[in-house]
TIMI-318576 format. One line per 3 residues: number of its first residue (from 0); their letters; for each residue x, y, z of C-alpha. Coordinates in pm, 1 decimal, always signed. Example, Ala and Ser with C-alpha at 12.3 -4.5 7.8 and 13.67 -1.06 7.14 Angstrom:
2
0 = AS = +1230.0 -450.0 +780.0; +1367.0 -106.0 +714.0
END
This chain:
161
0 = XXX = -10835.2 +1903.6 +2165.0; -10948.9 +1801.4 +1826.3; -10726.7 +1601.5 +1627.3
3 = XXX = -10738.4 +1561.5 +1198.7; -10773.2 +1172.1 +1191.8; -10708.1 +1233.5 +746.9
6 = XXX = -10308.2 +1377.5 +893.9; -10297.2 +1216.1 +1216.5; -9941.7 +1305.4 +1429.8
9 = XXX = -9684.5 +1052.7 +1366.0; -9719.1 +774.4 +1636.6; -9340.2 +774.7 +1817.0
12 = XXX = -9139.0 +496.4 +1771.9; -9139.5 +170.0 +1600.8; -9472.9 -9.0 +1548.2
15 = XXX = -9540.2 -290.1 +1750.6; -9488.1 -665.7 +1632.1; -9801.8 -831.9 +1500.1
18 = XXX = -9905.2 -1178.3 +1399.8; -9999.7 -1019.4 +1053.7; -10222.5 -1372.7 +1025.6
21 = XXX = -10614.6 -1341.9 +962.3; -10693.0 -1528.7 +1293.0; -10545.7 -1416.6 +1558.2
24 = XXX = -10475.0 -1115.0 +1447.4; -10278.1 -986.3 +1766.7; -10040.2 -744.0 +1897.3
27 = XXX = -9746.5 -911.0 +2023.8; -9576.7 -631.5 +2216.1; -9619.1 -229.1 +2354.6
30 = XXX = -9892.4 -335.9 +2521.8; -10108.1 -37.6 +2714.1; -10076.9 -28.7 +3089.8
33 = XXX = -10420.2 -101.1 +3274.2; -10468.7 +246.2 +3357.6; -10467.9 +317.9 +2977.3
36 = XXX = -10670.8 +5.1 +2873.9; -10910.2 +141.3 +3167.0; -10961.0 +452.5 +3015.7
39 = XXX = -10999.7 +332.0 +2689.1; -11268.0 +112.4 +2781.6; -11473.4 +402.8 +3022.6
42 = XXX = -11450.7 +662.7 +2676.3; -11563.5 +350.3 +2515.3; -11881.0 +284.4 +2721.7
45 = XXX = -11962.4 +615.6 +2770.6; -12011.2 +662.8 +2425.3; -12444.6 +665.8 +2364.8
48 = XXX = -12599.0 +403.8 +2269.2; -12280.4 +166.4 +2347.9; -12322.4 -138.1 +2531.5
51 = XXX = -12009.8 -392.6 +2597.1; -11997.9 -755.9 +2616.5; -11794.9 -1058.6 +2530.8
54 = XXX = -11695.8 -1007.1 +2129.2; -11921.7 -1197.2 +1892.0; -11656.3 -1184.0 +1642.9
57 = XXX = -11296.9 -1245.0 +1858.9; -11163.1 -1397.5 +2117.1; -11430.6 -1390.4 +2419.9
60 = XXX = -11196.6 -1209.7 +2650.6; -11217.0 -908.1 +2409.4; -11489.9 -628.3 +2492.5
63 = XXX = -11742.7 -609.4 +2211.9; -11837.3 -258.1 +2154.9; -12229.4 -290.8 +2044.7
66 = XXX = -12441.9 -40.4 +1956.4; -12861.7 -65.5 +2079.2; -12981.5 +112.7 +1771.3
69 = XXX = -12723.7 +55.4 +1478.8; -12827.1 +311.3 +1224.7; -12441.5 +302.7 +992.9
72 = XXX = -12365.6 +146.2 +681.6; -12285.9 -241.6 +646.7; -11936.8 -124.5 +625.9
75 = XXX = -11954.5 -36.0 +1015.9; -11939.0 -342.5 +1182.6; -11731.6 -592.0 +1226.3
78 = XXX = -11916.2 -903.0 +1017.9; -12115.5 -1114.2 +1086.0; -12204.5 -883.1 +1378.4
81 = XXX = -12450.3 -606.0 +1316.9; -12392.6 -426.6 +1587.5; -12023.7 -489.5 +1700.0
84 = XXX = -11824.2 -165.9 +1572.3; -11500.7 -230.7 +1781.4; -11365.3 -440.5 +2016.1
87 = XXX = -11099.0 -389.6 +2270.6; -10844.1 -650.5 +2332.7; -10688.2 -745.6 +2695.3
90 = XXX = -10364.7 -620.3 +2609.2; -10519.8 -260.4 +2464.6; -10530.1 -345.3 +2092.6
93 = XXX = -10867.9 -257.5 +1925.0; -10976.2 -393.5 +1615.1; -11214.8 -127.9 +1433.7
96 = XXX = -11419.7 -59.7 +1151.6; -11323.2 +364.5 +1054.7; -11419.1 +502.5 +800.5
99 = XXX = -11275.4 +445.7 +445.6; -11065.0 +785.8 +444.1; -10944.1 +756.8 +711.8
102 = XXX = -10781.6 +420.4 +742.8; -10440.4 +486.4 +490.1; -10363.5 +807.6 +683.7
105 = XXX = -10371.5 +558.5 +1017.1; -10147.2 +321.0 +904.2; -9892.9 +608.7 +704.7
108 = XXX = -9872.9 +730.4 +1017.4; -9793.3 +431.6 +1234.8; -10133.7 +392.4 +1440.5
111 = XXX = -10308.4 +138.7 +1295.7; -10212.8 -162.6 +977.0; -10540.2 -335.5 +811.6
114 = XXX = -10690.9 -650.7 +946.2; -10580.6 -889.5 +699.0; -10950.5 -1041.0 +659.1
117 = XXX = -11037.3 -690.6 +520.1; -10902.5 -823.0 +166.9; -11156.4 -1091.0 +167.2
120 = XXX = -11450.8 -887.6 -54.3; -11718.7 -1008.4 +171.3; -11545.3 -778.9 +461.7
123 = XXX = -11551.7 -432.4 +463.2; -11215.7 -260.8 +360.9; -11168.6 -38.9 +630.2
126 = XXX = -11115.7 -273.9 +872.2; -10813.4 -218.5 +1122.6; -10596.1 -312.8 +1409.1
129 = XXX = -10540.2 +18.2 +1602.9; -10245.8 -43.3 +1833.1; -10262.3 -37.3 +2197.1
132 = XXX = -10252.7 +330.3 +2335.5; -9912.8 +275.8 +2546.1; -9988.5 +641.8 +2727.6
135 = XXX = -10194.6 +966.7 +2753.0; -10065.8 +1094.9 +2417.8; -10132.4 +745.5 +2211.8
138 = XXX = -10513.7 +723.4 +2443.9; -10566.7 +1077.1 +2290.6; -10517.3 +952.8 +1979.6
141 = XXX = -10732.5 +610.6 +2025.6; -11002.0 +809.7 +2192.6; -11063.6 +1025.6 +1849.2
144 = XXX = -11039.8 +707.4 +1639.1; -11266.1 +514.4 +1807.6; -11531.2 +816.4 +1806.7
147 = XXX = -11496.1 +779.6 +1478.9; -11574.3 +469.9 +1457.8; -11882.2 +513.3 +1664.4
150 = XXX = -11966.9 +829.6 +1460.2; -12002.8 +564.3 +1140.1; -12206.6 +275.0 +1303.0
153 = XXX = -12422.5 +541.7 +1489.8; -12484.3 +747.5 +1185.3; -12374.8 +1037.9 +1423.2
156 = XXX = -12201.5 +1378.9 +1310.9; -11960.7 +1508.3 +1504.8; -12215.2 +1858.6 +1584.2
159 = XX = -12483.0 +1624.2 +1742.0; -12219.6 +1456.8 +2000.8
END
């Protein structure tokens, strides 16, 4: 199933609490079960040319999503990483580059808010705190965000996946 990340579904119910602070930057509640978080993290490092690791950017319990051959645009990784795209937090939260169109239909429609360090103008805009996928609807959801994601740091299109 392909979904339109620019008119994403609404995500049900209320959106989770957040620190709304530059650093941390967390999710405080509707957290994803570990079966979730699992296979969040296997679509993750399946994805070519990913390799995972402790975050060079966030807390070291968060898996770094790096990329061997970065080929996207400076606004594709999470600064001052050139390489980290994404990275998954313990409690399912993912904190994302996407790209620039699709980032205000994400947070219209409850999925994701901006990382508040994304209004600094050294950071890239489209910065964003994707919540935690809380079951196989939301992981459906994450899953096609965070391809595109990897689509942008790659500098992959969707036909050569």
């Amino acid at each position: 199933m392909s979904l339109d990340l620019t008119d994403p579904p609404p995500r049900p119910g209320p959106r989770p609490r957040t620190t709304g602070l530059e650093i941390p930057h967390d999710q405080l509640d509707q957290f994803s079960p570990p079966h979730i978080r699992a296979a969040l993290v296997a679509e993750a490092r399946a994805l070519d040319g990913v390799f995972t690791g402790p975050s060079q950017v966030s807390e070291p319990s968060s898996l770094a999503l790096r990329l061997h051959d970065p080929a996207g645009p400076w606004e594709a990784y999470l600064h001052p990483s050139r390489d980290e795209f994404a990275h998954i937090h313990r409690s399912g939260f993912l904190h994302l580059t996407v790209p620039a169109a699709l980032a205000a239909p994400l947070e219209r429609a409850g999925w994701a808010e901006p990382h508040p360090i994304s209004r600094r103008p050294e950071w890239p805009d489209a910065i964003v705190m994707l919540y935690a996928p809380r079951d196989e609807a939301d992981l459906a959801v994450a899953r096609a965000v965070l391809r595109a994601s990897w689509r942008q740091a790659a500098a992959t299109s969707p036909e050569t996946e």
